[in-house]
C-alpha positions as CSV (number, residue, x, y, z in Angstrom):
1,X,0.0,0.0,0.0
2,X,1.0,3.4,-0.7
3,X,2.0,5.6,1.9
4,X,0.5,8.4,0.2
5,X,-3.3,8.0,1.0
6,X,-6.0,6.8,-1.6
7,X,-9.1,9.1,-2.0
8,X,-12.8,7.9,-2.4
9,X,-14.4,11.4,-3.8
10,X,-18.3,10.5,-3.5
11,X,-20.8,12.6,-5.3
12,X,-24.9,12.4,-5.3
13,X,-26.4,14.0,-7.8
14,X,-28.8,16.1,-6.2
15,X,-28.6,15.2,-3.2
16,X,-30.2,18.1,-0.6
17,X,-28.1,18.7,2.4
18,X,-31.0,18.1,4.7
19,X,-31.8,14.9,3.8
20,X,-29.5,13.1,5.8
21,X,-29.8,12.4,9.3
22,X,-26.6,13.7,10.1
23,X,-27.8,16.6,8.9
24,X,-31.1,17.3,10.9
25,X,-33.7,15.5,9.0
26,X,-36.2,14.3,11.2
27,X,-37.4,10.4,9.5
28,X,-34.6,9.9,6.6
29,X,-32.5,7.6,9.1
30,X,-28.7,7.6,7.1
31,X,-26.7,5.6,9.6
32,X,-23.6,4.9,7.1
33,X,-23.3,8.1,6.1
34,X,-23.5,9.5,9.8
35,X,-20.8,6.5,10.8
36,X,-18.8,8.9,8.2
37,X,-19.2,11.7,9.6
38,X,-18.3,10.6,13.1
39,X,-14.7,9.5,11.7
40,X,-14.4,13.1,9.7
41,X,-15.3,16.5,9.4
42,X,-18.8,17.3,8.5
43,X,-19.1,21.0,7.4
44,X,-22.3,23.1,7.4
45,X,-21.6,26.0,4.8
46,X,-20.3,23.9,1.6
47,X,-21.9,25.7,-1.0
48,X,-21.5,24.9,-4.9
49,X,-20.2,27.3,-7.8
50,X,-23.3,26.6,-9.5
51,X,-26.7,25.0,-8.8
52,X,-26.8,22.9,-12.0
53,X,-25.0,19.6,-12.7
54,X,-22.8,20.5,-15.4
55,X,-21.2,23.9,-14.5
56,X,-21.3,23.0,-10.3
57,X,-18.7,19.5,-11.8
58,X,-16.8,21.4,-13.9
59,X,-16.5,23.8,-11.2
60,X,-15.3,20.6,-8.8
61,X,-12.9,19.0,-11.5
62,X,-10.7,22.3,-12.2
63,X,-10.7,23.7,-8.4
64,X,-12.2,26.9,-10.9
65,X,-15.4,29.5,-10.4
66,X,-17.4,29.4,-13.7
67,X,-16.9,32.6,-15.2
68,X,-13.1,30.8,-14.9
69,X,-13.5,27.3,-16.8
70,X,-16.6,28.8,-19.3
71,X,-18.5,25.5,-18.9
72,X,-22.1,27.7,-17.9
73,X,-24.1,24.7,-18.3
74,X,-25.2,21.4,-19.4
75,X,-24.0,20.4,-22.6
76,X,-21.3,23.5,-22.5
77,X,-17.7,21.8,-23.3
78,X,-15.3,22.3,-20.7
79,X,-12.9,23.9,-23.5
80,X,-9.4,21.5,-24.4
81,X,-6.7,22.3,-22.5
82,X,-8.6,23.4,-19.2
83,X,-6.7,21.8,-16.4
84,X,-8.4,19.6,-14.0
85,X,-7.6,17.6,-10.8
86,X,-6.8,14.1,-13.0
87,X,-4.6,16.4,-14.7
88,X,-2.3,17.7,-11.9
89,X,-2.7,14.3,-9.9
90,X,-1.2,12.9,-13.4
91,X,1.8,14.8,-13.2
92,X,2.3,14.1,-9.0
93,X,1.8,10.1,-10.1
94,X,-1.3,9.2,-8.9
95,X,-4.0,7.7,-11.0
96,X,-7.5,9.7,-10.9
97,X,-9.7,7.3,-12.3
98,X,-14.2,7.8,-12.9
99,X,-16.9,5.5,-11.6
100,X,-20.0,7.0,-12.8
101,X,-21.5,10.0,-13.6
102,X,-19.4,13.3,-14.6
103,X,-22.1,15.3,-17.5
104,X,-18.6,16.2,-19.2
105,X,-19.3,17.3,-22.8
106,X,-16.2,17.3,-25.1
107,X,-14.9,20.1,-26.7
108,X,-14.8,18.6,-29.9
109,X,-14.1,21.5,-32.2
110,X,-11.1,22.2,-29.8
111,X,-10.1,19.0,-30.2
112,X,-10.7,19.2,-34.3
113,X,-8.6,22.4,-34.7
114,X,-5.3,21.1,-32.3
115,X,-5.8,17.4,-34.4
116,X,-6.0,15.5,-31.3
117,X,-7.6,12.2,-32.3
118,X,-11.1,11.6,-29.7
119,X,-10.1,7.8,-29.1
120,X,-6.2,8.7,-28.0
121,X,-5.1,8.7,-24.6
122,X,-4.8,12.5,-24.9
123,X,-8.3,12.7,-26.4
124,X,-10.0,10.4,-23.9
125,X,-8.5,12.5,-20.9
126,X,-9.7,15.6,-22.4
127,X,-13.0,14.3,-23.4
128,X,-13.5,12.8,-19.7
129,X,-12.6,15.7,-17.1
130,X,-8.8,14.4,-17.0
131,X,-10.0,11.5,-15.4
132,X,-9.4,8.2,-16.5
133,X,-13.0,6.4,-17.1
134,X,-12.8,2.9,-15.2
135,X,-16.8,3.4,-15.9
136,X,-18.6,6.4,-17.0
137,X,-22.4,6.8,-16.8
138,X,-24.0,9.8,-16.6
139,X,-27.3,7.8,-17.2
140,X,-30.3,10.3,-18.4
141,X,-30.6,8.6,-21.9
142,X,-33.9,7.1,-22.7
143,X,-33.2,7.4,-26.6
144,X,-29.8,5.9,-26.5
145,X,-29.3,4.0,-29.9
146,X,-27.6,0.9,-29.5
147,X,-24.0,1.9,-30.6
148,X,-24.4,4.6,-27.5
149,X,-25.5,2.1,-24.8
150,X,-23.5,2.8,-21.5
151,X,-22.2,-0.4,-19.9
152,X,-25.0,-0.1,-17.2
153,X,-27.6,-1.4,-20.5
154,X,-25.2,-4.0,-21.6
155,X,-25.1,-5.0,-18.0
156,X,-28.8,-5.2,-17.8
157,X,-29.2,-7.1,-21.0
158,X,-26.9,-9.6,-20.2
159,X,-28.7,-10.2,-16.4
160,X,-32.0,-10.6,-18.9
161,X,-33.4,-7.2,-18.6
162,X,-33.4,-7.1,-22.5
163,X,-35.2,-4.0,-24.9
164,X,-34.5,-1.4,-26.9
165,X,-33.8,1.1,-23.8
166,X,-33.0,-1.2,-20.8
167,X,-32.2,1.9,-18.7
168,X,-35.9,3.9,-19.3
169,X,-37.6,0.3,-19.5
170,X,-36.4,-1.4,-16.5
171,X,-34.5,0.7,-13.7
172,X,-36.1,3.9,-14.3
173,X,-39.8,2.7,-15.1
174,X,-42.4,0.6,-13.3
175,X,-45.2,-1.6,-13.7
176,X,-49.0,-1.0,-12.9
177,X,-51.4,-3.9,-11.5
178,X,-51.8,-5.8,-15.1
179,X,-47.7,-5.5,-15.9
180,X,-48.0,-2.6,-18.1
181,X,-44.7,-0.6,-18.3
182,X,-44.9,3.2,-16.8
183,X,-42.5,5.5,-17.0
184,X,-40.7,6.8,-14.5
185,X,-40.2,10.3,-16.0
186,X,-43.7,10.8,-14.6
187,X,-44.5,12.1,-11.7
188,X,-47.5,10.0,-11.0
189,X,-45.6,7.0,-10.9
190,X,-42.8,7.8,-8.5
191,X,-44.0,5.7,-6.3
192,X,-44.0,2.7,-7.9
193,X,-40.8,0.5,-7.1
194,X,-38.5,0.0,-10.3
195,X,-39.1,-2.5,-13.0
196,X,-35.4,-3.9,-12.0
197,X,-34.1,-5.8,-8.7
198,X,-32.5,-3.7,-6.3
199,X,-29.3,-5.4,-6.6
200,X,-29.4,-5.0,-10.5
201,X,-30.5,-0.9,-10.1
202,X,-27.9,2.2,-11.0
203,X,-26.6,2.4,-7.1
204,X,-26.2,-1.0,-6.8
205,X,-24.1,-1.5,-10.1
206,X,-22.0,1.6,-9.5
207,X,-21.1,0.2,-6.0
208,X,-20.5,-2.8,-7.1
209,X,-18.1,-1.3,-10.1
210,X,-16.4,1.0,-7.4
211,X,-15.5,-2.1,-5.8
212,X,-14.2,-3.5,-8.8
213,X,-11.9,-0.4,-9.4
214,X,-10.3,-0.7,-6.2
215,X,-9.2,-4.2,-6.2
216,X,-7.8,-3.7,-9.5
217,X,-6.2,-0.7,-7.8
218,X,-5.0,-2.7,-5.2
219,X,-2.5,-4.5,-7.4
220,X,-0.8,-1.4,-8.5
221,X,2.1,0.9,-7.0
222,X,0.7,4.0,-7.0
223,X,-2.2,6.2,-5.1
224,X,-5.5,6.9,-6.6
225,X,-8.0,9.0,-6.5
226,X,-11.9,7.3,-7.3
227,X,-14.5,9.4,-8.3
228,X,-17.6,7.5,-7.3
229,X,-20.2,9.8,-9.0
230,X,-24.0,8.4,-8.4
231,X,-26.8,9.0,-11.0
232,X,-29.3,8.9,-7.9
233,X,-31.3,10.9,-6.3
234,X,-31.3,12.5,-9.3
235,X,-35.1,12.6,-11.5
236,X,-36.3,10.2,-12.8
237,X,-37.3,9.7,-8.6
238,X,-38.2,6.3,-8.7
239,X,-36.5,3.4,-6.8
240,X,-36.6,-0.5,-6.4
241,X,-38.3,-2.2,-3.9
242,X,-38.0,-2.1,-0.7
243,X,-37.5,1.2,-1.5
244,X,-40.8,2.4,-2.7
245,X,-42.9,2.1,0.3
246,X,-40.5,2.8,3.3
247,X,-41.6,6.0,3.5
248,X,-44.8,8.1,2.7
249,X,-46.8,11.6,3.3
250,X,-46.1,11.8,7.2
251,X,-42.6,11.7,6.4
252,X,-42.5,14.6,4.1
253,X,-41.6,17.6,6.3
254,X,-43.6,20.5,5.3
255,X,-42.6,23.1,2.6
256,X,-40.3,26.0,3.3
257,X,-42.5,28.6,1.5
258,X,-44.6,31.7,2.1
259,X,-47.3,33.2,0.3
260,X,-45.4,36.3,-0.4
261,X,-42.6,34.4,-2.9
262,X,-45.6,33.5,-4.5
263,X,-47.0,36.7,-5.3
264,X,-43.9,38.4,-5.8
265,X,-43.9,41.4,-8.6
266,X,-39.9,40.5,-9.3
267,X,-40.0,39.9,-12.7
268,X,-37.5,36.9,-13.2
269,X,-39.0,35.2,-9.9
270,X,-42.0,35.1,-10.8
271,X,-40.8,33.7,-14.3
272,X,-39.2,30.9,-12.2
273,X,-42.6,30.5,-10.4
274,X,-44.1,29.9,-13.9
275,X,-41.4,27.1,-14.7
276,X,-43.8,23.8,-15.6
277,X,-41.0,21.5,-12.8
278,X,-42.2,24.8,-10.2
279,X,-45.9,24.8,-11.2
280,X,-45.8,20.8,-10.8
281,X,-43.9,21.1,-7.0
282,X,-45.9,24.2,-5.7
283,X,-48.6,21.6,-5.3
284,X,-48.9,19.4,-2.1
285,X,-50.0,16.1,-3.5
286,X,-47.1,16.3,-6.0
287,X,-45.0,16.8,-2.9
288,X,-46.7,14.1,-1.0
289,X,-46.0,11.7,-3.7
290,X,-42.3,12.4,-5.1
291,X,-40.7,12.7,-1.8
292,X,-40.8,9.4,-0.3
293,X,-39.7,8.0,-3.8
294,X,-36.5,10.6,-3.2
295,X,-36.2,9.4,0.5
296,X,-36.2,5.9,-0.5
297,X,-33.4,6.6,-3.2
298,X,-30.8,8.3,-0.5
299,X,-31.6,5.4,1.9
300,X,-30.9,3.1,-0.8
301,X,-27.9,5.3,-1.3
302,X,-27.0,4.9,2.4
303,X,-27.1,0.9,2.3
304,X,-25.0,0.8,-0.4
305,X,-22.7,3.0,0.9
306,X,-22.8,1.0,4.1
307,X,-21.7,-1.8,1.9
308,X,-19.0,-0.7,0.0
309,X,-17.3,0.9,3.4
310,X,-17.5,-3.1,4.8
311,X,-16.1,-4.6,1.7
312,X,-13.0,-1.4,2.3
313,X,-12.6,-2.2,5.6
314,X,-12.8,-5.9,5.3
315,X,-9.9,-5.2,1.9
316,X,-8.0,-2.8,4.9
317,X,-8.4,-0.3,2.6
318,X,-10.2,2.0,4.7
319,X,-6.7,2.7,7.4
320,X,-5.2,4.7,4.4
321,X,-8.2,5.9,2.3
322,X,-9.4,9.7,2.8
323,X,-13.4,9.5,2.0
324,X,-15.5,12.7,0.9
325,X,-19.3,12.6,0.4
326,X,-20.9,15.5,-1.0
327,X,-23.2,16.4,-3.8
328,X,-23.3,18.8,-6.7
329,X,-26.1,20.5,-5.7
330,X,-29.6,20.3,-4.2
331,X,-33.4,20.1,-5.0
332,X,-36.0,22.6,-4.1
333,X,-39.0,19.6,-3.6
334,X,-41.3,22.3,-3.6
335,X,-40.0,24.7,-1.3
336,X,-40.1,28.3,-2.0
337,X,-42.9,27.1,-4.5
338,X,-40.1,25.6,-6.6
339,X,-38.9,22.4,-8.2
340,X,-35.3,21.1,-9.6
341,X,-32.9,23.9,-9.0
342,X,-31.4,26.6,-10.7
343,X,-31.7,29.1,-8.1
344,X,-30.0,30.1,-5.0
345,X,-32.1,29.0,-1.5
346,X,-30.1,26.8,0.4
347,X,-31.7,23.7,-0.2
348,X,-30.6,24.0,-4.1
349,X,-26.8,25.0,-3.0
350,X,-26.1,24.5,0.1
351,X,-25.0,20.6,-0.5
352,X,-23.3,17.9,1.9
353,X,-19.7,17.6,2.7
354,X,-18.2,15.6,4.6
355,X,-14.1,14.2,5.0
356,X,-13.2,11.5,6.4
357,X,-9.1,11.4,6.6
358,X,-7.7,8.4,8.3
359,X,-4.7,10.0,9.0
360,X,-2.8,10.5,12.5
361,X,-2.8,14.9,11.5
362,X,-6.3,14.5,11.4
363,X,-6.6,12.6,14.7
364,X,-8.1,16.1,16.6
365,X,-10.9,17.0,14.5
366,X,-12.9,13.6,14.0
367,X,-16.7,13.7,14.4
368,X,-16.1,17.6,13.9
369,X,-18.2,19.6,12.5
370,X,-17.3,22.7,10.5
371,X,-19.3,26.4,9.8
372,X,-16.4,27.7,7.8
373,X,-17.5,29.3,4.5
374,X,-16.5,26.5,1.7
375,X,-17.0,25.6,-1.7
376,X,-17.0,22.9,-3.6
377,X,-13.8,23.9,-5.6
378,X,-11.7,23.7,-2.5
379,X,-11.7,19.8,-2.9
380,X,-9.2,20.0,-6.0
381,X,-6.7,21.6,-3.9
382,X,-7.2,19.4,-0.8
383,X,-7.1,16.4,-2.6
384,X,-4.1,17.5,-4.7
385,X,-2.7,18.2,-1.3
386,X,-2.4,14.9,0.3
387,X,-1.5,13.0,-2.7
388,X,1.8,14.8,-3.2
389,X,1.0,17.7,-6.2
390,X,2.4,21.2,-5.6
391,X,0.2,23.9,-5.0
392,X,-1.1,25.5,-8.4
393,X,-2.0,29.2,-7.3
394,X,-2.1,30.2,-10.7
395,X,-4.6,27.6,-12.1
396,X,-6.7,26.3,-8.7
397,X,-9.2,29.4,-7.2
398,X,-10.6,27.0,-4.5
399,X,-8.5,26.4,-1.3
400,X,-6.6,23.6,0.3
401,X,-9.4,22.4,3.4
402,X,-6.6,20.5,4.7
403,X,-5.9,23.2,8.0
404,X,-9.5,22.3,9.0
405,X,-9.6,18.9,8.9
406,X,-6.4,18.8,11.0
407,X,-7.2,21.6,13.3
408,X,-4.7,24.0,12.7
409,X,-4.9,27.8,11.3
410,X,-4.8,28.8,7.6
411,X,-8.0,28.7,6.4
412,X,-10.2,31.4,5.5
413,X,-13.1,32.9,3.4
414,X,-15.3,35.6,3.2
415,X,-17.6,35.3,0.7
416,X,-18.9,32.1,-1.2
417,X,-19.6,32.5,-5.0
418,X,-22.0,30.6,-7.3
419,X,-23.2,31.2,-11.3
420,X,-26.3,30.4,-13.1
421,X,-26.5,30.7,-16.6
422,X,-30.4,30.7,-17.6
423,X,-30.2,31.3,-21.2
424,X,-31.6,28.1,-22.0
425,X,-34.7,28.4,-20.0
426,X,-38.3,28.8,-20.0
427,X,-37.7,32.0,-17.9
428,X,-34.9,33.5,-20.4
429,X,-38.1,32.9,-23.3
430,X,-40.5,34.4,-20.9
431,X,-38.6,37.5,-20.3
432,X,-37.2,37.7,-23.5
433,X,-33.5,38.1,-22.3
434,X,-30.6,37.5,-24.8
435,X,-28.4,35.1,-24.1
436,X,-25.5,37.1,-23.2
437,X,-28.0,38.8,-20.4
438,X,-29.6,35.5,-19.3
439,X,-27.1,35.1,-15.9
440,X,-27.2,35.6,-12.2
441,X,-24.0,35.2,-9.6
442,X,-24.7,34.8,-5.5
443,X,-22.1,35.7,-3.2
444,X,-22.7,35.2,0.3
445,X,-20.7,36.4,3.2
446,X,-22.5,33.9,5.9
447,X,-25.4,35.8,6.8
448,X,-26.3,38.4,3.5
449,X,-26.8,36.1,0.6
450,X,-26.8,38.6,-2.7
451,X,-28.5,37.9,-6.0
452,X,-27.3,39.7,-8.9
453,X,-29.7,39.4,-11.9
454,X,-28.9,40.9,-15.3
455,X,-31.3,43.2,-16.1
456,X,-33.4,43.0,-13.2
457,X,-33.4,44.4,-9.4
458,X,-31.0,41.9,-7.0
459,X,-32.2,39.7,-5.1
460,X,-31.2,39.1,-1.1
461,X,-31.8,37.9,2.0
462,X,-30.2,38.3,5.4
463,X,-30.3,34.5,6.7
464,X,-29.6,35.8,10.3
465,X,-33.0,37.1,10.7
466,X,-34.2,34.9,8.0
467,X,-32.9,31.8,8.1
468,X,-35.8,30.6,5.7
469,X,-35.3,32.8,3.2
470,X,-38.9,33.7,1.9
471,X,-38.1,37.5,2.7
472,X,-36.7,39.2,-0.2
473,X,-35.2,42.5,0.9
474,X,-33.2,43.0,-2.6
475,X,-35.4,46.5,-2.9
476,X,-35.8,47.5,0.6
477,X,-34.6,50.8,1.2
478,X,-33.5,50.5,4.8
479,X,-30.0,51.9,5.1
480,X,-28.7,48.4,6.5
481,X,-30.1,47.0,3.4
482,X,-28.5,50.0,0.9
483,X,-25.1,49.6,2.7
484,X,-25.3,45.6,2.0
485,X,-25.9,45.9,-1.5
486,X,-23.4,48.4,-1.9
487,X,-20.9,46.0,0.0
488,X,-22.0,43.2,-1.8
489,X,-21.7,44.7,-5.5
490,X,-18.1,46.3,-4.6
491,X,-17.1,42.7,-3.5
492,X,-18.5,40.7,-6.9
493,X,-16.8,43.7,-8.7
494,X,-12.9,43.1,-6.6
495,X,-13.8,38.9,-7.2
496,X,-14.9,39.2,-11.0
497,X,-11.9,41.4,-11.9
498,X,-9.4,39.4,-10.0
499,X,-7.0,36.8,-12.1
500,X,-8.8,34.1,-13.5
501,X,-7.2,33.2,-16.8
502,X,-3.9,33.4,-16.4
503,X,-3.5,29.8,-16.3
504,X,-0.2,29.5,-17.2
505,X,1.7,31.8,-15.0
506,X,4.2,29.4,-13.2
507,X,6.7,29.8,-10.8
508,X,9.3,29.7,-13.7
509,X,7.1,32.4,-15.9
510,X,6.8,34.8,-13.3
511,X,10.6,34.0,-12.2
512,X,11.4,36.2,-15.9
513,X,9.0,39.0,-15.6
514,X,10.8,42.6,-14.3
515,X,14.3,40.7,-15.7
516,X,15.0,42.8,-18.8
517,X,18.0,44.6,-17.6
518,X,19.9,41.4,-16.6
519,X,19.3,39.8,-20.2
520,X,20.6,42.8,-21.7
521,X,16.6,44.4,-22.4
522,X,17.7,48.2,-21.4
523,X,15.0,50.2,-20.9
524,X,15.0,54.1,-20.2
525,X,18.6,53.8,-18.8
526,X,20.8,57.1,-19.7
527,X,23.9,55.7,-19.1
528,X,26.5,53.0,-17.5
529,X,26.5,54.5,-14.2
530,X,22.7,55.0,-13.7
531,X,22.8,51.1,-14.6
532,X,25.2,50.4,-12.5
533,X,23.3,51.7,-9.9
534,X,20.0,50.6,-10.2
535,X,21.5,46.5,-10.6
536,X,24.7,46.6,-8.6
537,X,26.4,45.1,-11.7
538,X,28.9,46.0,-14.2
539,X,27.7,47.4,-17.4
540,X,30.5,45.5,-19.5
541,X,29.0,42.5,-18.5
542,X,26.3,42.8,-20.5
543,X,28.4,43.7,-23.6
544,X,29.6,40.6,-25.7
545,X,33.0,39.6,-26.0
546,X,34.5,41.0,-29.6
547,X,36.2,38.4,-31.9
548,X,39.9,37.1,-30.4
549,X,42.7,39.4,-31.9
550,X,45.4,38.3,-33.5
């Protein structure tokens, strides 16, 4: 085993923060993900750069803020030659290899114009977030053909769930009394257990395939990183038996809402309001029957997980293995009269984290938890961290979590940042807004949470007072509120200006710059002695040595 540590990276898609018992929620018992976070660090302010799968990954994979890495959201390349964590891990010698799901598109034009050839080993890197894909399945494809079937289908097929779309026909659809097929992209039948055997569903198989990764890894020299990426919770929110029933209405807590955010005369909230997904979840029996489908696929989540930490401990894999758990955003489940996500409440980016590091240095802080302001790009640099890569200042914006999860001083933020490009939306059509308009960016300093939307008044809340955030004071005219805004604007301005693309300033570039004198560059000097003077060194040095005389 390698004395550098192994990391499990865990990701849920869409996974709320308060749906975990470790985490407050009142009936959603998560006993293997609270054994975690008894052995770790569980923090209560991890908040993602973006509350949309794509952008929030690509966000986590380059340790970069959107505006940064350009991916704004789904189906957005993440542009060739953007470093990410497999990237720098590479170079250290560690292998950074993908189970599951990362909703990387491929910059294929990029890849055209440079001539790097898709199927290389360059071209599969690029095309798969630098890691190296031990499986990848970002599921979400009912109209897969055949030549585009994700191993997941070919593993269904060959356990005898056979069809044209094994993934929409069998673990993401149900049946009714007489064995008709219903699909699982609608609502009405979330609570219908999955036309496929628990042990054959999408956690199961990527559980089992994480398992398979590491004792494959296990016969190599060499620490690795596992990116253990699950499909679910994630919609289609149904879930194999015994899933289905475990839970039902008087387990869903009510809705965080208030009659106000309904009726509110902001123009691009009230086009979210209009949104069919918030329309469908503003209603209580739509509530009443998705969320115990959603509970029962995080406790299905928690038994696997339960599982796979058995077979690590069992493989004594778990004595040098740092485990995180988070997800790349939430779900709104009705709250604020609102479905999916794409906004900026906590429950839709305020996500899980917790790290578990097995190491002596993190001895102090286990069963911890954490307020401290984070982000979800700070895992790039505390992962790069313990597995031996140099710090990269000049490419990686998030920072190294390593000081609080061994106690010690260094850390510190004041303001957490997340992007939301719209432009695809039903609100951007309602509103009319051109695509270059169709954006928002939060920053939150840990009680003001600031909204600014293009082309509309900002949006904010003061989660001190209002910790439930149906109180929108982004218009009030209070001179608290003014001085906020003002404070809040100045500090998007000083964080959107910053640095953010000068990706390839390294310590030997920057070791040149303001060295033009000394390589013989003379620039507004009037003479040998007021350049003798100002670099301590003989002007004939820098004249060249004439031919040898004769």
């Amino acid at each position: 085993m390698s004395k550098r540590p192994n990391v499990l990276w865990i990701m849920a898609d869409q996974l709320r923060f308060d749906y975990l018992s470790c985490y407050g929620h009142p009936h959603l018992h998560t006993p293997n993900i609270d054994a975690l976070a008894a052995r770790g660090v569980r923090f209560t302010s991890a908040r993602v750069q973006s509350p949309v799968c794509g952008p929030s990954r690509m966000s986590a994979y380059t340790g970069r803020y959107v505006r940064s890495h350009g991916s704004t959201w789904n189906g957005m390349p993440l542009r060739v030659g953007e470093p990410t964590l497999g990237d720098h891990l590479r170079v250290a010698g560690a292998h950074a290899a993908l189970v599951g799901k990362t909703h990387m598109i491929a910059d294929r034009d990029g890849m055209a114009w440079l001539g790097i050839d898709p199927a290389s080993e360059i071209g599969v890197r690029q095309s798969q977030c630098g890691f190296d894909p031990f499986e990848r399945d970002d599921g979400l494809h009912p109209d897969s053909p055949r030549q585009q079937w994700s191993a997941y289908d070919d593993y269904l097929v060959r356990h005898g769930f056979d069809s044209a779309n094994p993934w929409g026909d069998f673990a993401n659809s149900g049946l009714d009394a007489d064995g008709a097929r219903l699909s699982g992209w609608l609502l009405k039948n979330s609570r219908l257990p999955a036309n496929v055997p628990e042990e054959h569903s999408e956690t199961a198989y990527m559980t089992d395939r994480a398992i398979a990764f590491m004792q494959d890894a296990m016969t190599r020299d060499e620490p690795w990183l596992c990116h253990l990426s699950y499909i679910k919770p994630h919609w289609p929110y149904i879930v194999p038996a015994p899933y289905h029933d475990m839970y039902d209405a008087t387990h869903v807590v009510d809705p965080i809402r208030h009659a106000s955010e309904r009726d509110t005369d902001h123009p691009l909230m009230a086009a979210y309001l209009q949104a069919r997904v918030c329309q469908s979840f503003s209603r209580d029996h739509v509530r009443e029957h998705v969320i115990p489908a959603y509970m029962g696929l995080i406790k299905q989540l928690d038994d696997n997980l339960g599982r796979l930490f058995t077979w690590m401990d069992a493989a004594g894999l778990s004595e040098n293995t740092i485990v995180a758990f988070t997800s790349d955003h939430g779900d709104y489940m009705g709250d604020h009269w609102m479905g999916d996500k794409d906004f900026y409440h906590e429950m839709a980016v305020k996500v899980p984290l917790i790290i578990a590091d097995p190491r002596p240095e993190a001895e102090a802080t286990r069963g911890s938890v954490s307020d401290e302001l984070v982000e979800m790009i700070d895992l790039a640099p505390t992962f790069m961290r313990a597995l031996g890569c140099p710090g990269m200042p000049h490419v990686i914006e998030g920072r190294d979590l390593t000081p609080l999860l061994q106690g010690t001083e260094g850390f510190a933020r004041r303001y957490t940042i997340s992007e939301h490009d719209y432009s695809w939306s039903e609100m951007a059509k309602a509103l009319n807004m051109p695509q270059e308009d169709a954006r928002t960016v939060m920053i939150f300093d840990g009680r003001w949470k600031y909204v600014r939307c293009e082309g509309f008044d900002p949006v904010m809340f003061d989660l001190e007072t209002d910790p439930d955030e149906v109180t929108d004071i982004g218009r009030s005219q209070t001179e608290e509120h003014v001085a906020v805004r003002a404070r809040m604007e100045k500090a998007l301005l000083a964080w959107a200006t910053r640095h953010h693309s000068r990706i390839t300033a390294t310590k030997a570039v920057l070791s040149k710059q303001g060295m033009a004198a000394e390589q013989g560059i003379l620039i507004g000097f009037w003479d040998e002695v007021e350049y003798e003077a100002a670099t301590g060194k003989p002007f004939a040095a820098l004249t060249p040595a004439g031919p040898p005389r004769s």
